[in-house]
N, C-alpha and C positions, 0 to 999 in steps of 0.2 A: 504493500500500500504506500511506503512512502515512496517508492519509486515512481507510480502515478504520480503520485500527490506533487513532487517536482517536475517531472515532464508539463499537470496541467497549470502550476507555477509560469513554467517556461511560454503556456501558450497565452494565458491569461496577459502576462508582459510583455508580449509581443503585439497582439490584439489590442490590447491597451496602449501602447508606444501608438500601432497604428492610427490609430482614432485620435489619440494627443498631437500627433503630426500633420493629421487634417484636419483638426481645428487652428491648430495653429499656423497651418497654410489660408485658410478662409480667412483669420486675422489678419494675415500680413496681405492679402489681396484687395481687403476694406480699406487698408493704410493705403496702398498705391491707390483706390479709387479715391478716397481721399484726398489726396495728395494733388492727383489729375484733376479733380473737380477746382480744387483751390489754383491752379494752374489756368483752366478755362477763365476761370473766372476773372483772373487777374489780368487775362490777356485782352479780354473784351474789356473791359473797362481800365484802360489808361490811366496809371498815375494814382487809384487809386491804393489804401495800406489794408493789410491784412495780417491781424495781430496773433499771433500762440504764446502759447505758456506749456514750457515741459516742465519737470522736476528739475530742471536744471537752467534754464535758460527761457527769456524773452527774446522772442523772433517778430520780427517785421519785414515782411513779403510785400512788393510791389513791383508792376512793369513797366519800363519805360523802353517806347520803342520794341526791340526784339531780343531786350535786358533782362535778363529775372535778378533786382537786386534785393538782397538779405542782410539784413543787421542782426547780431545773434550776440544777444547779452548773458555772459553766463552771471549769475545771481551770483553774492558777495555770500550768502548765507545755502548755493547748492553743495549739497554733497557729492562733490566732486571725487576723485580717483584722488589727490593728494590733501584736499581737507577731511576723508576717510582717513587717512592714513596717519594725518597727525592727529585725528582723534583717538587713533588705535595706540597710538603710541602715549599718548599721554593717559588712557584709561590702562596701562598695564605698569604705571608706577605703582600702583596698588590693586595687583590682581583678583584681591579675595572683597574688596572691601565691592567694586564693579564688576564681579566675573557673568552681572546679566547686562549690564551695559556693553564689553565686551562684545558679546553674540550676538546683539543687537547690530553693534558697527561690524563687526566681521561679515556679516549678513552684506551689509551695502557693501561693506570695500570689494567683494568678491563681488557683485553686481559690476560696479565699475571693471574690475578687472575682465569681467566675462563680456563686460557691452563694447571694451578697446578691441579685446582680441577678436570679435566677430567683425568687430569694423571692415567693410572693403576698403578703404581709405583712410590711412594716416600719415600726419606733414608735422614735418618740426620745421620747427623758425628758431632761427638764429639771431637776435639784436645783437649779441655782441657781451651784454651785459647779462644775459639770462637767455634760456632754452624754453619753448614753450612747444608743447605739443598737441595737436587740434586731430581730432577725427570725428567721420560721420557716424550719430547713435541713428537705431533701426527704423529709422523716422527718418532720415535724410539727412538731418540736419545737423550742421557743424557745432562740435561742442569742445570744452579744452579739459585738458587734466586739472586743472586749476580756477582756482574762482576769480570773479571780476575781470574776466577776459572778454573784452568786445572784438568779434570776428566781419569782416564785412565780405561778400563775395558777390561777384559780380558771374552771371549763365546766361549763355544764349538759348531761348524762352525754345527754341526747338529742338536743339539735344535734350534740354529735361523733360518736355514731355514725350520727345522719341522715347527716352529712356525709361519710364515712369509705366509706357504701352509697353514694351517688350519686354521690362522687368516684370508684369503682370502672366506674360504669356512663361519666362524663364520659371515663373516658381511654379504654374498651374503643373508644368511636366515635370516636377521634380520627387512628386507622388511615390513615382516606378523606380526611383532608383534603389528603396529596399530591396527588391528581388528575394523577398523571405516569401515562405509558403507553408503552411501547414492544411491538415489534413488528417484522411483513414487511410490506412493500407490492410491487403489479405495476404498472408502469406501463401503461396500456392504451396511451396513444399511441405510446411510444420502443418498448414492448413489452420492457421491463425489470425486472427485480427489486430490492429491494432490502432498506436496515435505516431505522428510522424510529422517534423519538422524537417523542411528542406531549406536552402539555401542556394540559391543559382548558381553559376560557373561558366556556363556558356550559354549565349542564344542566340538561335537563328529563323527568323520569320517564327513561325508558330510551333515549335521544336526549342528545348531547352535542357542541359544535360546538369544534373542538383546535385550536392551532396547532401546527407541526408540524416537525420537522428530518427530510431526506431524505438517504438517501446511494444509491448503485449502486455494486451491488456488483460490477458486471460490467468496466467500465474504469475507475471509482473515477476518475471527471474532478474529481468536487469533490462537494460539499454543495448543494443544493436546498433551501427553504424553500415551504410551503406550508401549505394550510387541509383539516380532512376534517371531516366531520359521519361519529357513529359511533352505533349500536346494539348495546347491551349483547345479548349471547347467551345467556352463560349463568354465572352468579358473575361474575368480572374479568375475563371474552372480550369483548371487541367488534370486531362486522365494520363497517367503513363504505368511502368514497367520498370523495374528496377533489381537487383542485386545485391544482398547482404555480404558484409566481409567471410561469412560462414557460407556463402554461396548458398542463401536461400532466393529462391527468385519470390518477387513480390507486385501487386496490383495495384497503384495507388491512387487517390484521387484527393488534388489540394487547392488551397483556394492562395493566389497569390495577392500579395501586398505589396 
């Protein structure tokens, strides 16, 4: 049983991953239309400002001409990647007395840490006197490691909304590149049933060769590994054929992600 009980562990997190990654694809496709709507808008009405507010910055959007210009005030009081940091550092001159304030900033400084590194874009400036370092958080918009940074930038109003329409189309395909699958297989040799997780490897047109985790569900001795070549049926059904490392041949049927 517990052998099950982790296999349906594994499928549950998998299923679940799934569904967390298309919600959070639908998010990030709200944001580009967003995004494009606040772009239309700005382009038909000249000269007019269009104000946001993140947790971290004051932006002001207006177009002039075939401009898209942006003033991006990061707040004196955001919790930026380096005012995280020197909070962290000053809550651990007394670890016991703050060990829940702590986890509280650790909390955000890894926030910052994880919104830089996703960034597609980061720029460091040089004055001469000081380094500052600016990247775009998952909203578009330029932001700095540091507080009280005013960024201004100047777009021609047709790359960002070229960009903003094919960013939409880049994340819609981005669904398939799990290539995880699960499913039932029958064992034709033991003449057994069971749960089965595969993994892509190769594919071509509607043919796909998997590697493969097996379990039996019948006395649940252990886990199996093996190989199937599968054919898609029909949307993310596919039936194939496959091979255990014990050379049992098997029948399977999975649904892919």
């Amino acid at each position: 049983m517990k052998i099950f009980g982790v296999v349906l562990l594994v499928i549950v997190l998998v299923v679940g991953g799934y569904f967390g990654y298309q919600y959070y694809q639908k998010w990030q496709d709200n944001q580009k239309s967003n995004e494009l709507k606040i772009m239309e808008v700005l382009k038909a009405n000249q000269g007019i400002i269009i104000k946001l507010t993140t947790e971290l910055a004051e932006i002001q959007k207006k177009v002039v001409g075939d401009t898209l210009k942006e003033t991006i005030v990061i707040k004196e009081e955001a919790p930026t990647y380096e005012s995280e940091k020197d909070k962290l550092i000053e809550l651990r001159k007394d670890p016991v007395v703050n060990e829940e304030k702590i986890k509280v900033a650790r909390v955000e400084f890894e926030e910052r840490i994880n919104e830089f590194q996703a960034s597609p874009d980061k720029i460091l400036i040089n004055t001469g006197e000081e380094k500052i370092v600016i990247y775009e958080d998952d909203q578009g918009n330029l932001v700095s490691l540091e507080s009280g940074i005013t960024i201004t930038r100047h777009r021609d109003v047709k790359e960002v909304i070229g960009d903003l329409q094919e960013g939409k189309k880049v994340e819609t395909g981005k669904a398939k590149d799990w290539k995880l699958k699960a499913g039932g297989y029958y064992d034709i040799t033991e003449k057994e049933a069971g749960i089965i997780i595969s993994k892509e490897i190769l594919g071509f047109r509607d043919y796909s060769l998997n590697a493969s985790i097996l379990s039996d569900v019948k006395d649940l001795e252990g886990i199996n590994l093996g190989a199937n070549i599968n054919y898609s049926i029909k949307d993310n059904l596919e039936l194939g054929v496959g091979i255990t490392i014990d050379k049992d041949y098997f029948i399977v049927l999975e649904y892919s992600f």
